[in-house]
Every structure is written in structure tokens, then in C-alpha cells.
C-alpha positions in Angstrom: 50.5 -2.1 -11.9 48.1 1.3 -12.1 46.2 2.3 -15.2 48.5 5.3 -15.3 51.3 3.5 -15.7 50.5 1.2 -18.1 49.3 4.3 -20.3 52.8 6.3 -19.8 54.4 3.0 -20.6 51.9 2.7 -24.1 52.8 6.1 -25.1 56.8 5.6 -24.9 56.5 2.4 -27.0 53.9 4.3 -29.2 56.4 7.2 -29.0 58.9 5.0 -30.0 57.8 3.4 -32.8 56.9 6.9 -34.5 60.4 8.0 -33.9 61.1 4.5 -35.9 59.3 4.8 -38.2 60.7 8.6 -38.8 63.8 7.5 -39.2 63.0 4.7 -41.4 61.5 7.1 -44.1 64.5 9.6 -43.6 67.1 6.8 -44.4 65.3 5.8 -47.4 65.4 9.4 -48.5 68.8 9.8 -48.1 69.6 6.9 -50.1 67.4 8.4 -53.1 68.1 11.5 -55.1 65.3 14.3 -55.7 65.2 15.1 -59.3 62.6 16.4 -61.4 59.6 13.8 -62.0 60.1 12.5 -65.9 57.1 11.3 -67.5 57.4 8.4 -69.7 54.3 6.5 -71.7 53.5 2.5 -71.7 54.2 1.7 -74.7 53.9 -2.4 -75.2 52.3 -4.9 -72.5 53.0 -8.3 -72.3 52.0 -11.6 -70.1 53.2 -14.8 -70.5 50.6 -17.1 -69.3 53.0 -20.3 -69.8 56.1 -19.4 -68.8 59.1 -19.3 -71.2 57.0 -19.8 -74.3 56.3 -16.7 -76.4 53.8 -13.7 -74.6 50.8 -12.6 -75.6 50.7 -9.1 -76.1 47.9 -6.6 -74.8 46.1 -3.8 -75.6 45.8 -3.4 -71.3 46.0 -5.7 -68.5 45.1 -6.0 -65.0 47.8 -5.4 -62.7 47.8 -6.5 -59.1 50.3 -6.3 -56.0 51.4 -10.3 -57.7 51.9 -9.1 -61.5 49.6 -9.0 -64.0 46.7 -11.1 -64.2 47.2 -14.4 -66.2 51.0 -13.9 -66.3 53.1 -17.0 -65.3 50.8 -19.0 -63.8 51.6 -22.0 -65.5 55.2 -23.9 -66.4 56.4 -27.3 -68.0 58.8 -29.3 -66.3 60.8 -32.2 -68.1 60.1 -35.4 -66.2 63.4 -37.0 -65.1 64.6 -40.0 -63.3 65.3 -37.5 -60.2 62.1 -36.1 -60.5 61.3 -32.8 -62.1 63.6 -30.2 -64.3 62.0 -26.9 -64.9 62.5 -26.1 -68.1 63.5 -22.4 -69.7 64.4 -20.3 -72.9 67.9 -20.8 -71.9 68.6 -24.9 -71.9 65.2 -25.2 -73.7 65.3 -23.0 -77.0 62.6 -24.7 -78.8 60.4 -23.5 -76.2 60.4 -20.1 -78.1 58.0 -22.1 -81.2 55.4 -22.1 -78.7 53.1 -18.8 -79.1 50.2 -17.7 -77.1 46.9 -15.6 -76.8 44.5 -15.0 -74.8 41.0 -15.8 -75.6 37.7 -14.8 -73.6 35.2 -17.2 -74.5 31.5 -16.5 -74.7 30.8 -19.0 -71.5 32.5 -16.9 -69.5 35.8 -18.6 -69.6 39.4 -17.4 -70.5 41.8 -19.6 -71.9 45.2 -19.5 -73.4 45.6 -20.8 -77.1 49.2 -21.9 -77.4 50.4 -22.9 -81.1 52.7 -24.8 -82.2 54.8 -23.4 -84.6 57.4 -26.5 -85.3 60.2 -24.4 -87.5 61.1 -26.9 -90.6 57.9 -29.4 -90.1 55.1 -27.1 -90.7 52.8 -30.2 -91.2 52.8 -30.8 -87.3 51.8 -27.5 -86.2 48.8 -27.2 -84.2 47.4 -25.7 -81.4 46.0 -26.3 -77.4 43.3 -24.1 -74.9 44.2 -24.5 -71.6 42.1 -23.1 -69.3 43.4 -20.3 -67.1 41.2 -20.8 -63.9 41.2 -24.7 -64.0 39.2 -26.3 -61.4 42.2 -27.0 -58.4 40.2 -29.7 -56.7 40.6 -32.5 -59.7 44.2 -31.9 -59.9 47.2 -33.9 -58.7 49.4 -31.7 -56.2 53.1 -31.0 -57.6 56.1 -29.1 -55.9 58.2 -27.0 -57.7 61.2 -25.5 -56.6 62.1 -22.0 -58.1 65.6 -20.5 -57.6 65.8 -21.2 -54.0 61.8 -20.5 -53.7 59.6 -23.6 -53.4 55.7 -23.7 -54.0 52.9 -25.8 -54.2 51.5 -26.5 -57.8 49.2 -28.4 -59.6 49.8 -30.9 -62.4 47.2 -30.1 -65.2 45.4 -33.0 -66.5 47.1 -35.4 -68.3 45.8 -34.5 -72.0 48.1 -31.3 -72.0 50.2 -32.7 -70.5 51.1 -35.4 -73.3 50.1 -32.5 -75.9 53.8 -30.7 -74.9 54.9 -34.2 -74.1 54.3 -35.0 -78.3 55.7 -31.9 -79.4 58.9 -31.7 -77.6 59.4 -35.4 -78.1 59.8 -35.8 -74.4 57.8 -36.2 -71.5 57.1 -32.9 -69.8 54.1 -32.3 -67.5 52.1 -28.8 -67.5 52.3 -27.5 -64.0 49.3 -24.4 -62.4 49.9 -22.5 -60.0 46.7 -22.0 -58.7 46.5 -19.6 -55.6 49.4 -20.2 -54.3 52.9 -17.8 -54.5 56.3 -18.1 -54.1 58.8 -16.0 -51.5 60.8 -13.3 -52.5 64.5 -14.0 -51.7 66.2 -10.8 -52.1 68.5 -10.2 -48.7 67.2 -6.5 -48.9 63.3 -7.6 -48.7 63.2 -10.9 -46.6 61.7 -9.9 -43.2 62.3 -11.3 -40.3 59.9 -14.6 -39.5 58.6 -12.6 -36.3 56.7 -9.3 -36.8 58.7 -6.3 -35.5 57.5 -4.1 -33.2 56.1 -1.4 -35.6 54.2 -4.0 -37.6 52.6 -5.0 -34.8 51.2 -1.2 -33.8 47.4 -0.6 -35.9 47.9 2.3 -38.5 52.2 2.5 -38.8 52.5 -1.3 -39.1 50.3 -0.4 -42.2 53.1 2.1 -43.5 55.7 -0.6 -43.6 56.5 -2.6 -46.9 55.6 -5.6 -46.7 57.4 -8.8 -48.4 55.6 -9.3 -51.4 54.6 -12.7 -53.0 55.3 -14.1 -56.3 54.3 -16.6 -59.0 56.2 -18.3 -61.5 58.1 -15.5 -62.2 61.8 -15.7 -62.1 61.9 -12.8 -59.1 59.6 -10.1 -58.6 55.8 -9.2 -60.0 57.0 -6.9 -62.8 59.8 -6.3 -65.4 60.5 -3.1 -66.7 62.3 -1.8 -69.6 62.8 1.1 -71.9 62.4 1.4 -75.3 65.5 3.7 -75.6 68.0 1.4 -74.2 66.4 -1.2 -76.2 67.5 1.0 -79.0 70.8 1.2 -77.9 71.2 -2.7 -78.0 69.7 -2.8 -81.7 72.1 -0.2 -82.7 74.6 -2.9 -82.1 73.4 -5.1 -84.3 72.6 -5.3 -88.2 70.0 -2.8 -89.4 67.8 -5.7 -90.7 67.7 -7.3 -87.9 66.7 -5.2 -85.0 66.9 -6.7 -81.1 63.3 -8.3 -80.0 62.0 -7.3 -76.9 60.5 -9.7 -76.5 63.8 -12.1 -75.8 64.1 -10.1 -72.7 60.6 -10.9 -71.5 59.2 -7.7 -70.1 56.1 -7.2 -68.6 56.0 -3.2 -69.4 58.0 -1.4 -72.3 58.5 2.2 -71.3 58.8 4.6 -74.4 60.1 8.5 -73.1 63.7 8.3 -71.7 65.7 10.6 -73.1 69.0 8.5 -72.4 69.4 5.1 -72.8 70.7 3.0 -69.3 68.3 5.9 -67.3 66.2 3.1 -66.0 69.5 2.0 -64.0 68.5 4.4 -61.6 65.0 4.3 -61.5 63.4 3.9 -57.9 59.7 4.3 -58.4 57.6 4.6 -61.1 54.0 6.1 -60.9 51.2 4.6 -63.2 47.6 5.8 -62.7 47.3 5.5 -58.4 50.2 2.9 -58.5 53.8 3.1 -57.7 55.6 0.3 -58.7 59.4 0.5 -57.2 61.9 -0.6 -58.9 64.1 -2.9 -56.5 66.8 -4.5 -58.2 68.0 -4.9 -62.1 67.7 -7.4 -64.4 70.9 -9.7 -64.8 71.3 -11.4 -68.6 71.8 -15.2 -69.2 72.3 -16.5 -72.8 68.4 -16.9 -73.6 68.8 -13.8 -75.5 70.8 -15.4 -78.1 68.2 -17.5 -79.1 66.7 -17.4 -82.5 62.8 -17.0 -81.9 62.1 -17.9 -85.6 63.8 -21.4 -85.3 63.9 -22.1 -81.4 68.0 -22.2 -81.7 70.6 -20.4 -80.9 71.0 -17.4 -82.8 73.8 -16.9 -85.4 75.7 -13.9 -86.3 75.0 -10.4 -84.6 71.3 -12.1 -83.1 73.4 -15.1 -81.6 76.1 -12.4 -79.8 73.8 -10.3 -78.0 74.8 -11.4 -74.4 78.4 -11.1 -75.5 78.0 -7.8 -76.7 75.7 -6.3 -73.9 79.2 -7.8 -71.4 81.6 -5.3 -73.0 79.6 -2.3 -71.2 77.0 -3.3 -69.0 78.1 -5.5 -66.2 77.2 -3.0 -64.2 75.7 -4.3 -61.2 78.1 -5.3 -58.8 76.4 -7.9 -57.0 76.1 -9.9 -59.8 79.6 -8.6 -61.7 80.0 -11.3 -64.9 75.9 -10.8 -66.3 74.8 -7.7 -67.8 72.4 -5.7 -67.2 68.6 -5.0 -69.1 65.9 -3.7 -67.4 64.7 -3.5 -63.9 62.8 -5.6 -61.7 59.5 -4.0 -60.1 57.2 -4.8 -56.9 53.7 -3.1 -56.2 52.8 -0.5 -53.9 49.3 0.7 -54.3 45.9 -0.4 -53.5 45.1 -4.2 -53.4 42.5 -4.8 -55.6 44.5 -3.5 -58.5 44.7 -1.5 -61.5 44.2 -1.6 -65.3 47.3 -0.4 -66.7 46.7 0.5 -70.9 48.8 1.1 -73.4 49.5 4.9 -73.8 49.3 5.7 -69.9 51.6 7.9 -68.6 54.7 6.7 -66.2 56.0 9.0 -64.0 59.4 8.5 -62.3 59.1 10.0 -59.3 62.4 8.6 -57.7 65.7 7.6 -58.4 68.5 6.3 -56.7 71.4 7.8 -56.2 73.8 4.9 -57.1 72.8 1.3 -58.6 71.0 -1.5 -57.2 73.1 -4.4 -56.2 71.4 -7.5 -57.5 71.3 -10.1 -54.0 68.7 -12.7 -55.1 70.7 -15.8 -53.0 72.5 -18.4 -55.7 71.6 -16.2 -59.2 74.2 -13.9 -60.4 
């Protein structure tokens, strides 16, 4: 076969995978809506080292293309006779009397303090450093299996381990993450196992999202809310006792939106140099009818927020009995991240013209 040929032959697939790439762009314009850009501010940041116990809130944090840096890197699982049960706010309650921050020491290492806040036996309080960036090669290998989306883990040393273990009453076992991620799952982001042709062409296979990893968070890098709509859901309740953020565990609170529910429609939101696009909402469970203060269920208004939040928002229709609060957010910006700081502007720059449907296989 002549040079020539093989040439006119590279320039129709290279021809083709333009056009492709065109069109790829165009459809996801026409399933967005232009509007004008609405700038919003960052108004509270949180990271939850140890998943489901209480975040530490930040000043700023460093945010990467896998969430922000320290945030669910670490989770208990109750030890069973089948093995493993991961454990969360919404079978586990107490796990709320857990709090956490985040200390820098002056060796150079960051760890997280978690305290024991044992609502009702104040006498057993007491508090744990765990190192963030534990040494991996000392530590037992562990697999735990997330909604569908299995990783390797490590099982922390057996000291913390039996700390939980004595304050829960039960055996439980401290499991790091180390550098390893989870898969995304969501039917609209799972690529194909083989690289398509436009991945495989140097420059446009760069243009193309790519899946993204996770940690131990439940299903993207990021959640998002507003402070607006969490306004709305306080107004339902008694003035003394306004709704927590917290309870619905964001990552970034967004003060700004003139409307409450506006984040519904939120595509892609601009911080500093970073977009972070809003894929898919955030679907309710009862965890936030849990009483922080005692680490049981709520009572009165506080224990009927998920019934209350059903009357109007089950609104996404791939996941039609939850409600809705907050949206789910994946990176798109350089890799080596970003400090994002309370007070920084959010832009959103796109919105969708109708809601996300949630497709995250088995949840909803």
C-alpha cells in the first residue's frame, strides 16, 4: 500500500473524528439552555475525613479532579459473621457523636482528631489522632464493596481499630483508602472498557470527559448545595430549630440563588479555573432525621424532615419515591488542583434544560 494512500486514508479517519467530535459538543449544547451566567459565593466547606461521622469544617481546602483532599478516605465497617457491613448515618445514628478536625502537626504530619462525644455518659468521652497519610506497607489489605463499586482498602492498625470497637460496643475495624479509588457507576458516565476511536487520536482524545474516580464517597467527588433551598427546608420546620446542613453532608454550601430548587438545574459551576459539572442530584434516605445532638432519630419537626422534603420534591424521575437536595459534582479543570476558599465566587455558567435523571445502578 503507497504512502499516499495511507495518508488520504489518515486524514478521513482524522476527518472523521473531528466531525465526531463536532457533533458530540453540539448535542451537549442542545441539551443545555444558554442563560445568563449567575454568580454565587462559597459560603461553608466541609470534609469528612472518616466517613459518616461529623465534618470538619474549613476555612479553604484543596480540591482535586477526586474531591477534596482528606475527605473520605477512611470508613468503619462492623465486623460480622459474613464478613464486613459498612456502616452509615442511616442504620448507624450514633455515628453522628463522633466529631472531627483536622490538625497539622509541627513534624510535618496531618492528622484527624475524632472525639467522642457519648450523649448521656459524658464521663467516657474522649478522643483519637489518626493519621491521614498512614504508612500503606504495614497495613493488612481489606476489600470493600461500595454500592455496586468495590475497592481495595487498608485495615488501620489494630489500636483504632478497638478505640471505635470500645465506643460503639461492637467490633468495627477502621478501613484507609490509601491510593486507591472506586468506579463511577452512573449509566450516563461508564465508558466503554475499549478506548473509542477519538480517544485514541493525540490532542481530541484529550477533549473527551473522561470517567472519573472516586473515594469513599457515596457517588461522585463533590456535593453541592444552596443555602437558599436550605432555607426553604428550615422554613418547614420550628423557628428554634433550623435544618443542619450538615445532615445532608455537603462538600460546598453555595450562598447567592435567588430561588430556592435553582440548583436543580444547574450544569456547571465555575470556581477560580475550575468547572465542576453538576451530573446528577442528590436523592434523600432517612439519615436526615437523625438527631446530631443524641445520635438518634430525631423527634418532632427534626425527626420528619425526609417525610416532609417527599410532599414536593421527588422530583427526579429516575429515582421517583426519594427526594431531592443538592446536586452531585465531578471535576473538569487542571489536575494538580485548586484551593477553593470560603468567599470565592461560583459562577453558573450552564444549566440544563430539564432535570437530571438519577441512574447510579441499585440506589434510588
Amino acid at each position: 500500500m503507497s504512502h499516499t494512500l495511507l495518508t488520504e486514508r489518515s486524514l478521513i479517519v482524522a476527518g472523521a473524528a473531528i466531525a465526531l467530535l463536532i457533533l458530540y459538543h453540539a448535542v451537549l449544547a442542545l441539551q443545555t439552555r444558554s442563560t445568563k451566567a449567575k454568580s454565587l459565593q462559597i459560603s461553608e466547606i466541609y470534609v469528612y475525613p472518616i466517613k459518616s461521622l461529623r465534618p470538619t469544617k474549613l476555612k479553604s481546602a484543596l480540591a482535586t479532579k477526586h474531591g477534596f483532599e482528606h475527605d473520605r478516605v477512611f470508613m468503619l465497617l462492623q465486623v460480622v459473621p459474613e464478613g464486613y457491613k459498612n456502616m452509615t448515618v442511616s442504620t448507624y445514628p450514633d455515628m453522628t457523636q463522633f466529631l472531627t478536625s483536622i490538625e497539622d502537626r509541627k513534624d510535618g504530619r496531618a492528622v484527624v482528631n475524632v472525639t467522642f462525644r457519648a450523649f448521656g455518659r459524658e464521663e467516657k468521652s474522649k478522643t483519637l489522632s489518626v493519621p491521614l497519610t498512614p504508612d500503606t506497607e504495614k497495613l493488612e489489605p481489606i476489600n470493600v464493596d461500595m454500592h455496586g463499586s468495590p475497592t481495595a482498602a487498608f485495615e488501620m492498625p489494630n489500636e483504632y481499630s478497638a478505640w471505635f470497637s470500645a465506643c460503639f460496643g461492637y467490633q468495627v475495624v477502621l478501613a484507609y483508602l490509601g491510593d486507591n479509588k472506586r468506579e463511577v457507576l452512573w449509566m450516563d458516565l461508564v465508558q466503554t472498557q475499549n478506548p473509542s476511536l477519538l480517544a485514541r487520536i493525540p490532542l481530541l482524545g484529550s477533549a473527551i470527559p473522561q470517567t472519573p474516580k472516586i473515594t469513599f464517597a457515596d457517588c461522585a467527588p463533590y456535593l453541592v448545595v444552596s443555602s437558599t433551598s436550605l432555607d426553604n427546608v428550615s422554613s418547614r420546620l420550628a423557628p428554634d430549630e433550623p435544618m443542619d446542613v450538615t445532615k445532608f453532608r455537603p462538600n460546598i454550601v453555595l450562598s447567592g440563588a435567588d430561588e430556592a430548587w435553582e440548583e436543580d438545574y444547574w450544569r456547571q459551576v465555575r470556581i477560580g479555573s475550575v468547572d465542576l459539572v453538576m451530573k446528577h442530584n442528590c436523592v434523600r434516605c432517612t439519615s436526615i432525621n437523625v438527631d446530631y445532638e443524641t445520635g438518634k432519630p430525631g423527634t418532632g419537626g427534626a425527626g420528619q424532615v425526609l417525610k416532609m422534603l417527599q410532599k414536593d420534591r421527588r422530583v427526579d424521575k429516575g429515582a421517583k419515591w426519594s427526594p431531592v437536595f443538592g446536586r452531585y459534582a465531578f471535576w473538569r479543570g487542571r489536575d494538580n488542583g485548586q484551593v477553593f476558599k470560603v468567599g470565592d465566587e461560583a459562577v453558573v455558567t450552564d444549566r440544563n434544560k430539564d432535570r437530571t435523571a438519577f441512574n447510579w445502578p441499585g440506589i434510588g
